[in-house]
Backbone bond lengths (Angstrom), bond angles and torsions (degrees), N, CA, C in turn:
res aa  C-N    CA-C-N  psi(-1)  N-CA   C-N-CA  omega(-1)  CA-C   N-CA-C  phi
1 X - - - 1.465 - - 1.528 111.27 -
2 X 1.180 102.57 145.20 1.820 107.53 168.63 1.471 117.10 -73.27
3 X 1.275 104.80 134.33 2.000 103.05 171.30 1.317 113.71 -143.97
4 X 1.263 105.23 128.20 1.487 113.84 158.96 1.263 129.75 -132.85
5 X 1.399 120.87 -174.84 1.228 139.42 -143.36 1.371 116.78 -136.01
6 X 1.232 137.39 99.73 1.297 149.10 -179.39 1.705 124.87 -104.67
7 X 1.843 108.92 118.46 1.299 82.25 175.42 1.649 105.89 -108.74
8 X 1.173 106.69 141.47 1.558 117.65 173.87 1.600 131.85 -72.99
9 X 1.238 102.08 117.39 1.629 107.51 -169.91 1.684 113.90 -117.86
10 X 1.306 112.05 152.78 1.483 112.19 171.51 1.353 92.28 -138.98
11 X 1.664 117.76 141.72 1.928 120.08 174.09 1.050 94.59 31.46
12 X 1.730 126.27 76.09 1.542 111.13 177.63 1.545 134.09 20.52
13 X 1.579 116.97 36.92 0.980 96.61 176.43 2.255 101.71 -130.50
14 X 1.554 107.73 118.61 1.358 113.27 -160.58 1.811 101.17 -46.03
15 X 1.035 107.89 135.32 1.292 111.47 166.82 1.731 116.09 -135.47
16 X 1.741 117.09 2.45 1.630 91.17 168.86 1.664 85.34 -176.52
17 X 1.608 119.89 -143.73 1.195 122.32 -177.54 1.425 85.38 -171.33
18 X 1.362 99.28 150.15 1.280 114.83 177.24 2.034 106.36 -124.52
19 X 1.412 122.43 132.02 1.637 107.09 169.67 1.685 86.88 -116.40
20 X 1.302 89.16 155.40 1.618 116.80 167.96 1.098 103.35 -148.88
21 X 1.653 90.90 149.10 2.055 116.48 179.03 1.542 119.79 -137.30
22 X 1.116 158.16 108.70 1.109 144.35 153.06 1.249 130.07 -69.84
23 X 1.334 125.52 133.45 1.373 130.90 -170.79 1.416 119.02 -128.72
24 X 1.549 145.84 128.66 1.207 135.50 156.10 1.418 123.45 -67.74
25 X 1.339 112.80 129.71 1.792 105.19 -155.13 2.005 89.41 -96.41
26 X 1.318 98.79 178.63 1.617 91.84 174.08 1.377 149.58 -75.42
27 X 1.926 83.17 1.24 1.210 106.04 -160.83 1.622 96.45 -106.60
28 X 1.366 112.97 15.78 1.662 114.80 -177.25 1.329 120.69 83.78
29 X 1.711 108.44 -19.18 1.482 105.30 171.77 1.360 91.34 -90.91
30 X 1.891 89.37 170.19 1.548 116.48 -178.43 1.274 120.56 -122.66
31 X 1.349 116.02 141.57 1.862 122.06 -147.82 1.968 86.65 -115.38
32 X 1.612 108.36 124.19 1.014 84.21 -179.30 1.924 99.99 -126.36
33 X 1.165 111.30 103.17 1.050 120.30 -163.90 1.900 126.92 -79.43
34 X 1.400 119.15 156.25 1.419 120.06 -160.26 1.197 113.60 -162.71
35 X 1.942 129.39 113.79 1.151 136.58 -156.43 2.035 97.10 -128.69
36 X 0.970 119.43 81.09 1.350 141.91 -178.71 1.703 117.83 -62.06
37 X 0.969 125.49 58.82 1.740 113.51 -164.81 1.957 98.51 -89.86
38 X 1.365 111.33 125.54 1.535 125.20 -173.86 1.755 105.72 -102.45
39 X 1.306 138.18 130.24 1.287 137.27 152.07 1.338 105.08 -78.54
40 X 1.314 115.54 105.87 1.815 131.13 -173.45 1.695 97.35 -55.42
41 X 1.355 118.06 -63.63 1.094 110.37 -168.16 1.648 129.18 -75.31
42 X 1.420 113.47 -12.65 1.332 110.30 148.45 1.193 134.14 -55.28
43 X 1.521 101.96 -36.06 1.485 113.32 172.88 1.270 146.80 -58.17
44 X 1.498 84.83 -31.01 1.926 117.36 177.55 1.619 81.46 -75.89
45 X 1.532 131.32 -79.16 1.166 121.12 -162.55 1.530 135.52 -43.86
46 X 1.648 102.23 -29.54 1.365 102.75 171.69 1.615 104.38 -103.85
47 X 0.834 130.12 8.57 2.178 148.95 158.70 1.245 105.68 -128.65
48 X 1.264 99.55 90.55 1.498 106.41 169.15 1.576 119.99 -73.54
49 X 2.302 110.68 -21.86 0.775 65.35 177.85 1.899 110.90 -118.28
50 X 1.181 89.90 47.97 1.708 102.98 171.69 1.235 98.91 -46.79
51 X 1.633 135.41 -51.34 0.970 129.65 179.83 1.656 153.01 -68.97
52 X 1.459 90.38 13.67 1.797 128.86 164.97 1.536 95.58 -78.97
53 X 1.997 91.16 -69.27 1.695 94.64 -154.56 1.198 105.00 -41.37
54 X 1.401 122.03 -60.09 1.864 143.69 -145.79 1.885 93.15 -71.83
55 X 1.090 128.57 7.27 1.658 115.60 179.58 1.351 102.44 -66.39
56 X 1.606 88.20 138.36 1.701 110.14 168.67 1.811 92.99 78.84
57 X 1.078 130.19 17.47 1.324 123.27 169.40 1.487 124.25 -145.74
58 X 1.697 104.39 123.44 1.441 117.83 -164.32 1.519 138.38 -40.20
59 X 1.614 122.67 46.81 0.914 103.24 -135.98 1.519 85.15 -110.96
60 X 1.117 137.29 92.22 1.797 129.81 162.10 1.343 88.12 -132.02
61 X 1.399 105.41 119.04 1.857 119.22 153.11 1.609 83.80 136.12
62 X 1.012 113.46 -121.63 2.187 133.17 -139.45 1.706 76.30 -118.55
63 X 1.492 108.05 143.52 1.122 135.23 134.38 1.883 131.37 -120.17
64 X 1.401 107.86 99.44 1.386 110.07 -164.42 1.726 107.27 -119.46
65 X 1.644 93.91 139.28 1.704 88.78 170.26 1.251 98.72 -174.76
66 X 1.226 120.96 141.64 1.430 147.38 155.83 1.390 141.47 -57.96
67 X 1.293 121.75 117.75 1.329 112.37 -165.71 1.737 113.66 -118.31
68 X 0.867 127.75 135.28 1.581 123.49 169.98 1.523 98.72 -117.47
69 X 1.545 108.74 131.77 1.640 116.12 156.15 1.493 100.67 -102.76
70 X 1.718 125.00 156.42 1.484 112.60 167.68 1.745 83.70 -119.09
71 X 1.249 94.98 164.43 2.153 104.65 -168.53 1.950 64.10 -138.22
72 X 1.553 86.68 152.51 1.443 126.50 159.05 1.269 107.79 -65.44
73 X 1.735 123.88 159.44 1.256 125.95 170.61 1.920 112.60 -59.44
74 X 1.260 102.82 -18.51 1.497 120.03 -171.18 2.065 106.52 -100.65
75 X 1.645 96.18 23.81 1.383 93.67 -167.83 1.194 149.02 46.80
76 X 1.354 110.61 24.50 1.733 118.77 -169.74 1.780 78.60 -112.00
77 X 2.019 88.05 151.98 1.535 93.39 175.03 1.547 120.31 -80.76
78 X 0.941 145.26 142.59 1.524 149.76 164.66 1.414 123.36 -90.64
79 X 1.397 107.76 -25.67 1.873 101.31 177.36 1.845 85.21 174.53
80 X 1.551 101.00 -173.72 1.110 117.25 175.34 0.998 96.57 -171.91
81 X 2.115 113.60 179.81 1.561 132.79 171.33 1.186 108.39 -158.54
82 X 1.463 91.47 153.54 1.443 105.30 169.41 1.582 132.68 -146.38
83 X 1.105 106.31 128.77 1.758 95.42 167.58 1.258 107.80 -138.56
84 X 1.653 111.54 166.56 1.299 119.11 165.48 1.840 100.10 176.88
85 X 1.350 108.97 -156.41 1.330 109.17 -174.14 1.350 115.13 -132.96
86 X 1.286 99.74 139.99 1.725 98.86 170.01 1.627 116.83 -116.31
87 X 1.583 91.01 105.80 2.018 102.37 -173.57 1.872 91.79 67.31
88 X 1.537 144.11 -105.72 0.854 92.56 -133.27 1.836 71.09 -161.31
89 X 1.809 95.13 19.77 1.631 104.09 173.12 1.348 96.00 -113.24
90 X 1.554 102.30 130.29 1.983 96.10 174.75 1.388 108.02 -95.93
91 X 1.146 130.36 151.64 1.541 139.23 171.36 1.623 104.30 -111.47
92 X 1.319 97.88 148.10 2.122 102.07 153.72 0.996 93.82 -146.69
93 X 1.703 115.81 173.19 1.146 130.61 -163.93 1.790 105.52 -149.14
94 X 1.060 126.20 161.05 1.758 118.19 158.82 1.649 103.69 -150.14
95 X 1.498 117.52 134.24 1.394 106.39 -177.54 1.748 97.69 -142.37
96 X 1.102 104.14 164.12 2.003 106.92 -165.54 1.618 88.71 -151.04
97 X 1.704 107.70 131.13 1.087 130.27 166.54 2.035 118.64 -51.71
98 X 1.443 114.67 97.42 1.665 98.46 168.41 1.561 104.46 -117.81
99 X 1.096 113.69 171.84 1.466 121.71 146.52 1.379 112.50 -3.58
100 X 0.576 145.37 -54.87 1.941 151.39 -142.82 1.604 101.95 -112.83
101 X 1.386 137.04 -4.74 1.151 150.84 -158.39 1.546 114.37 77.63
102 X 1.535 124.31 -139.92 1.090 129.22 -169.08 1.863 113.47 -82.50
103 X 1.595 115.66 124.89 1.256 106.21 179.12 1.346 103.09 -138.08
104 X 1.733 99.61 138.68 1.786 111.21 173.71 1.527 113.63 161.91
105 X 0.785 113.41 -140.64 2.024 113.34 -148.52 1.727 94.55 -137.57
106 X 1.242 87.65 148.32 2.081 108.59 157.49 1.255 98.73 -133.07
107 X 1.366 117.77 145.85 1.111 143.11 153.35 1.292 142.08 -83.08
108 X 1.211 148.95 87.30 1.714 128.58 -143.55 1.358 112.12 -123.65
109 X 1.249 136.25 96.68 1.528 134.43 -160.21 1.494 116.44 139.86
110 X 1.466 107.31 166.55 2.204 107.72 177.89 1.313 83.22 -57.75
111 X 1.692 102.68 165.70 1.385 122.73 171.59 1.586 106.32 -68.79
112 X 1.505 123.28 126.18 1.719 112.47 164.83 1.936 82.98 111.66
113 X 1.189 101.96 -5.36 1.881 93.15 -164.82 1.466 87.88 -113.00
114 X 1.360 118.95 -50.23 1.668 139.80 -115.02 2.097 93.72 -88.77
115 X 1.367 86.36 129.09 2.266 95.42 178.87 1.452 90.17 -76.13
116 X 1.500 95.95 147.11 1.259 98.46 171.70 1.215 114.53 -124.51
117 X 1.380 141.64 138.11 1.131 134.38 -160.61 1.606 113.87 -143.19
118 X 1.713 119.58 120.47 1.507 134.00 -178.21 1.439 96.29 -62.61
119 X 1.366 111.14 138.70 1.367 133.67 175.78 1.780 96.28 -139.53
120 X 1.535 98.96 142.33 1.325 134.14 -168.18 1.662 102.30 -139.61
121 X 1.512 112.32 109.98 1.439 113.18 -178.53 1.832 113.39 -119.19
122 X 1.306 118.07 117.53 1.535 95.08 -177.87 1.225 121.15 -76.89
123 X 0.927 132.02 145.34 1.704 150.11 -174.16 1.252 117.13 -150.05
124 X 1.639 110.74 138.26 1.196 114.91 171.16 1.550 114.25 -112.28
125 X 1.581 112.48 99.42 1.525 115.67 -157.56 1.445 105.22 -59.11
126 X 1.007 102.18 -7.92 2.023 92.55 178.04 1.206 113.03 -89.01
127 X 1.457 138.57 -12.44 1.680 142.31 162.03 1.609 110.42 -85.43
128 X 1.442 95.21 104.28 1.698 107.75 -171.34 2.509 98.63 -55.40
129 X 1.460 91.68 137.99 1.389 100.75 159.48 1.236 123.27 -74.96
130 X 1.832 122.84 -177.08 1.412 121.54 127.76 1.353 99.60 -97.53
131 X 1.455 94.56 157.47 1.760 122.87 138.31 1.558 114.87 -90.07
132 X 1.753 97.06 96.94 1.467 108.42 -174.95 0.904 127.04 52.22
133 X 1.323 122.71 -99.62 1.530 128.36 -169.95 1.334 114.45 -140.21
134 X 1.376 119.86 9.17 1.438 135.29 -168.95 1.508 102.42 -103.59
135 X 2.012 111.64 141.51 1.035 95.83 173.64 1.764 109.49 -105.16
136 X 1.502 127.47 166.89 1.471 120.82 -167.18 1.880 96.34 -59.44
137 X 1.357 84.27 -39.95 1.639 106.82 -148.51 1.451 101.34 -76.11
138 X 1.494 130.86 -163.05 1.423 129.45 155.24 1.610 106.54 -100.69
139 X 1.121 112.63 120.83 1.825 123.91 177.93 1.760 97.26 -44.99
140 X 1.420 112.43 142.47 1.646 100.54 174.97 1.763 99.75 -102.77
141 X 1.371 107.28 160.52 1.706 116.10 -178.00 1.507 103.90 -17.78
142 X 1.348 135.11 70.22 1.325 115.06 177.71 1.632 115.43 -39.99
143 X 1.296 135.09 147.53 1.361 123.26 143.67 1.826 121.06 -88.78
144 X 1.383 115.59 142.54 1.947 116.98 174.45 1.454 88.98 -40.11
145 X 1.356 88.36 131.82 1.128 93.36 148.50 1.926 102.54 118.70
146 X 1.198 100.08 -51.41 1.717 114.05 -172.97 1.729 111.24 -37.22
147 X 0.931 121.61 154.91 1.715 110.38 -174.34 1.945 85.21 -150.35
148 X 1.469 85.47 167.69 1.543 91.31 -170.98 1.980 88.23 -175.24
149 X 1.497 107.76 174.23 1.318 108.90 -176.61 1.622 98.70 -119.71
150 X 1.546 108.26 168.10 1.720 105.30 167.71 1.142 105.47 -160.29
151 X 1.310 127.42 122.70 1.196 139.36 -175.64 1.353 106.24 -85.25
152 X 2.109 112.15 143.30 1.674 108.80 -160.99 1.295 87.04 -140.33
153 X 1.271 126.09 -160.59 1.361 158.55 170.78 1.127 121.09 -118.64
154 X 1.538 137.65 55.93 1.350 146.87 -177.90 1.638 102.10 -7.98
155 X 0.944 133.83 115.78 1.917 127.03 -178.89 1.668 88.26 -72.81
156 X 1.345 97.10 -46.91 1.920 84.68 -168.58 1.615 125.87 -84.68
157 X 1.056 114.90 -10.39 1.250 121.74 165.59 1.779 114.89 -103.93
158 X 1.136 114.06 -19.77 1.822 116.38 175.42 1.586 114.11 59.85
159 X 1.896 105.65 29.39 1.135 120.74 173.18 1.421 106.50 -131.39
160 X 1.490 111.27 127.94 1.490 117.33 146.28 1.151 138.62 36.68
161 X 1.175 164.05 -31.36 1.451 135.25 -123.51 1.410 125.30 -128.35
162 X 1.575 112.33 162.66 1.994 96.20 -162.67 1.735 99.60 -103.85
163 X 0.754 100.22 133.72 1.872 124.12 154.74 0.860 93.77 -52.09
164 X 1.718 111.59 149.89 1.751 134.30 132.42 1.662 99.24 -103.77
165 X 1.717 96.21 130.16 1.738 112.89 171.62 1.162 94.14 -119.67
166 X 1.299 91.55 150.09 1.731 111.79 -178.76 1.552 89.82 -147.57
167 X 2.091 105.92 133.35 1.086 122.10 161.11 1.690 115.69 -58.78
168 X 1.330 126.41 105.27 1.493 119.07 -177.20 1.451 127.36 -70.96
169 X 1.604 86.94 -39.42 1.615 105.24 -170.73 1.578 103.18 -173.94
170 X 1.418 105.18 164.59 1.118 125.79 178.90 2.342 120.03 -113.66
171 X 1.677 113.94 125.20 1.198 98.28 -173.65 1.667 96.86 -149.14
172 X 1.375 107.47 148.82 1.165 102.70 164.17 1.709 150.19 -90.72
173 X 1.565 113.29 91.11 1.435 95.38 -161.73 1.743 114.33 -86.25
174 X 1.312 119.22 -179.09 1.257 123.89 167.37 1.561 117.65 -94.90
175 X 1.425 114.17 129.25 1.083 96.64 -161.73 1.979 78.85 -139.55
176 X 1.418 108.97 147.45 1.606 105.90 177.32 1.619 117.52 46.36
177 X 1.441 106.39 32.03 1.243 101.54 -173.71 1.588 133.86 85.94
178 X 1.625 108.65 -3.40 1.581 119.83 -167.56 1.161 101.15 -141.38
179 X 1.865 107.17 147.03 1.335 102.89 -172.97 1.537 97.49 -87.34
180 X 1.900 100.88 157.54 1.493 94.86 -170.90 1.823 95.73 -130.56
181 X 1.070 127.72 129.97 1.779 125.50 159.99 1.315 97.54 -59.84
182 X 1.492 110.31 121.45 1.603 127.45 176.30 2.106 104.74 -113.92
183 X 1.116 117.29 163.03 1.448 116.79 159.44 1.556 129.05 -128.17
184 X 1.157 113.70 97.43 1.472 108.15 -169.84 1.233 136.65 -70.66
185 X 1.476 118.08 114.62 1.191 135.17 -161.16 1.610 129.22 -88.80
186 X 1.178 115.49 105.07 1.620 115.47 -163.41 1.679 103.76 -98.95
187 X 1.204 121.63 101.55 1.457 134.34 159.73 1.710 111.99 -57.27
């Protein structure tokens, strides 16, 4: 499987890491996996106003959660999941591609505690997504400067919509012990 390593920035200032892996499963589809860990309070500092959106919700310390999309052997998505926690409430989720776009449930609370709530997302399965911020493929030498679009899944709105990224700059971090040429990418 492929894996990488993302570090997460806001106004240059680090706030989490993201890993991603892609895998071919046995069944010909492909699992493309995503382990997201957020420092809440960096976040507020460099999103000041994260702290509107996030009212009435626990969020001081780590926000972490995992995502799997599965894509068809023909690369179209078929469903996905997710869980993880926010501060110190865990959520999961499971959703499967129909007709109507994306349909299925989150869960938010201990197990035996947790509301559960139907979610209905529109999608048009024939306009390829991202997964976050990861690309399937290997990115080629970007040059500063290069721009391109990427269509996401708003988490907070549960609609659609494409980014403009632009290569900003280029730096070298250490990553596993080795220095690595990275390119920083401003959405």
């Amino acid at each position: 499987p492929r894996k990488e390593r993302f570090r997460l920035s806001v106004r240059s200032r680090e706030i989490g890491e993201l890993a991603t892996s892609a895998s071919r499963e046995a069944d010909g589809t492909i699992a493309l996996r995503q382990h997201v860990t957020l420092d809440v309070a960096a976040l507020k500092q460099a999103w000041p106003a994260l702290s509107l959106l996030a009212r009435g919700l626990d969020l001081d310390g780590a926000v972490s959660f995992k995502l799997k999309l599965i894509l068809s052997p023909a690369y179209q998505l078929t469903g996905f999941s997710l869980m993880g926690k926010l501060g110190e409430t865990p959520f999961r989720g499971g959703w499967v591609v129909t007709d109507k776009g994306l349909e299925g449930t989150v869960s938010v609370g201990q197990v035996g505690q947790e509301t559960v709530h139907l979610l209905s997302l529109p999608l048009d399965p024939s306009k390829p997504l991202a997964m976050g911020l990861s690309p399937i493929e290997a990115a080629p030498d970007l040059p500063v400067g290069s721009t391109w679009d990427v269509r996401i899944l708003n988490p907070l709105s549960g609609q659609p919509e494409t980014l403009h990224a632009r290569v900003d700059g280029a730096e070298t971090m250490v990553l596993s012990h080795r220095k690595v040429l990275t390119r920083r990418i401003v959405l």
